[in-house]
C-alpha positions as CSV (number, residue, x, y, z in Angstrom):
1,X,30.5,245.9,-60.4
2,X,27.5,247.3,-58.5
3,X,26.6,244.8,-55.0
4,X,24.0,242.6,-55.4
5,X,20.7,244.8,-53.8
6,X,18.3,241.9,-54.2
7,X,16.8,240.3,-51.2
8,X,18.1,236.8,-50.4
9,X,15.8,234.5,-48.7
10,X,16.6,232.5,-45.4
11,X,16.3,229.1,-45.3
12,X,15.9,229.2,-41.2
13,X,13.0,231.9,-41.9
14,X,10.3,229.8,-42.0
15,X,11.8,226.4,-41.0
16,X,11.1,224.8,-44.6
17,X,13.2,224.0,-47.5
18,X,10.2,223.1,-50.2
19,X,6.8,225.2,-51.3
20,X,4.2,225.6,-48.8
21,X,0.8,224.8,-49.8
22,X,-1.4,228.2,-50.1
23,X,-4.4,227.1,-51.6
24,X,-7.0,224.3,-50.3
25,X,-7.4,222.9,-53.7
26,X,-8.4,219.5,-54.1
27,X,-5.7,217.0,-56.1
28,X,-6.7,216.9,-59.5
29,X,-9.0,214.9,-60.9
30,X,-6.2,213.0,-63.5
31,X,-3.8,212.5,-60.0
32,X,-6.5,210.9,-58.1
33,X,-7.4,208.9,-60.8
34,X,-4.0,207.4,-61.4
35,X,-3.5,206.9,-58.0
36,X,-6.7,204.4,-57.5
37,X,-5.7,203.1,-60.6
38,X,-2.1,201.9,-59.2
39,X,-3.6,200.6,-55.9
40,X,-6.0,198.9,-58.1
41,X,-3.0,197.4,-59.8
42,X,-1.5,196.4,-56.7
43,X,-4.1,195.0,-55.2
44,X,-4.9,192.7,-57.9
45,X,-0.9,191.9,-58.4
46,X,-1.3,190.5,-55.2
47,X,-3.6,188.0,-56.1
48,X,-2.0,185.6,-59.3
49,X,1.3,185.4,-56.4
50,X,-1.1,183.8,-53.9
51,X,-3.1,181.6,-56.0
52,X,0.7,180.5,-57.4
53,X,1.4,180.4,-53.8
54,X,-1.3,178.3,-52.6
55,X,-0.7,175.5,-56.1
56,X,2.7,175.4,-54.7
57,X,2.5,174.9,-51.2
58,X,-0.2,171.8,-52.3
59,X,2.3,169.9,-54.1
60,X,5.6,171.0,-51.7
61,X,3.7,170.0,-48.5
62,X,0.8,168.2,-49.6
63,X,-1.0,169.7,-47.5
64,X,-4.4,171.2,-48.8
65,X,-5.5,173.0,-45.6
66,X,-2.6,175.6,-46.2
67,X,-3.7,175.7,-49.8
68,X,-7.2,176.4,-49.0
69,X,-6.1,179.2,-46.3
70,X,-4.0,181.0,-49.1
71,X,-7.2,180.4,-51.8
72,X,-9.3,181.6,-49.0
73,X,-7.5,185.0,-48.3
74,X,-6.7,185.6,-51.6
75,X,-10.8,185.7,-52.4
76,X,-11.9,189.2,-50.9
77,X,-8.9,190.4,-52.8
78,X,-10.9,191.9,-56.1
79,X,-13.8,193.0,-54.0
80,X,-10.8,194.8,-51.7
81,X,-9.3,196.1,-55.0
82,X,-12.5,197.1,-56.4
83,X,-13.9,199.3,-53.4
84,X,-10.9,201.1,-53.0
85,X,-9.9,201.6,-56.2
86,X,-13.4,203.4,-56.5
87,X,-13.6,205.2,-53.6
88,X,-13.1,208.8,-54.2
89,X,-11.6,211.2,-50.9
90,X,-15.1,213.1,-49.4
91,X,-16.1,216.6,-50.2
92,X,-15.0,219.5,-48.2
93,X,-17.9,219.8,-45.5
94,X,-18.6,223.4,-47.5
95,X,-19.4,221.2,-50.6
96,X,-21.3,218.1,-49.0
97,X,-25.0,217.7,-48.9
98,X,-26.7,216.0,-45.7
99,X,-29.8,215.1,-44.5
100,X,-30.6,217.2,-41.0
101,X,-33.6,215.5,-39.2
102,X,-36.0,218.1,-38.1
103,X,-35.1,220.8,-40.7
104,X,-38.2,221.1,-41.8
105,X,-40.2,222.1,-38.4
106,X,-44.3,220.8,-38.0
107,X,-45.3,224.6,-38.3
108,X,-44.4,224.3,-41.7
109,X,-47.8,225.3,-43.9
110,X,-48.5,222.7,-46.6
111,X,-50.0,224.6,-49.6
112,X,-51.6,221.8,-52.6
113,X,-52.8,223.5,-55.8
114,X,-56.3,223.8,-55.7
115,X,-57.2,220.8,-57.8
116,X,-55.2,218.9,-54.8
117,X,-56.9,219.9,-52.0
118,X,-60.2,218.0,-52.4
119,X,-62.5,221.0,-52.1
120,X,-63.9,223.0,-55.4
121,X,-61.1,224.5,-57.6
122,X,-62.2,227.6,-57.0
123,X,-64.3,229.2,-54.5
124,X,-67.5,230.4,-55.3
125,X,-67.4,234.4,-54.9
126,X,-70.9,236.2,-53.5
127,X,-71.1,237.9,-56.8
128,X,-71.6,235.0,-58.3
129,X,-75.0,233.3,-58.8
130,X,-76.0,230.2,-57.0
131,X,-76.9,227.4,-59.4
């Protein structure tokens, strides 16, 4: 049997065991969207537990300031679920568009179309007779 000529690859080479990322490639749209779509879920699940929460600590302790402090954290919960579940990671800073003050500098010629301007659409050349 011939020896094996292929190269093996050491582990210790490069100090990893799994793939390294060689692309700056955004997560897929499908990924990201299942992601906010469990925190969404999570988020919400949060919510029914508290409000079952609060009903129970009313009638264990009858105590309705506890109840109301449970009701009351439990109400930014959808608007919590909602923003993040809808906020999508930035653009690169190649890709994003922004406003620079001053860009456009006061030296900058403004040109109207003739009609614009306020004066005659077209000016009268010496050729031309005077009415």
């Amino acid at each position: 049997m011939a020896p094996d000529s292929r190269r093996k690859r050491s582990k210790d080479r490069d100090g990893t065991t799994g793939p390294v990322l060689i692309t700056a490639a955004r997560e897929s749209y499908r990924d990201e969207l299942s992601a906010r779509k469990r925190r969404y879920f999570l988020l919400m699940s949060i919510r029914i537990p508290a409000l079952l929460l609060a009903a129970g600590s009313l009638a264990l302790w009858n105590n309705p300031w506890i109840a109301l402090a449970i009701v009351a954290g439990s109400i930014p919960i959808p608007w919590i679920a909602v923003i993040s579940a809808n906020d999508r990671p930035p653009l690169p800073k190649g890709e994003a568009r922004r406003y620079t003050a001053g860009a456009l500098s006061n030296e900058t010629p403004l040109v109207l179309p003739p009609g614009l301007a306020g004066g005659p659409a077209h000016r009268p050349d010496e050729s031309d007779p005077a009415p």
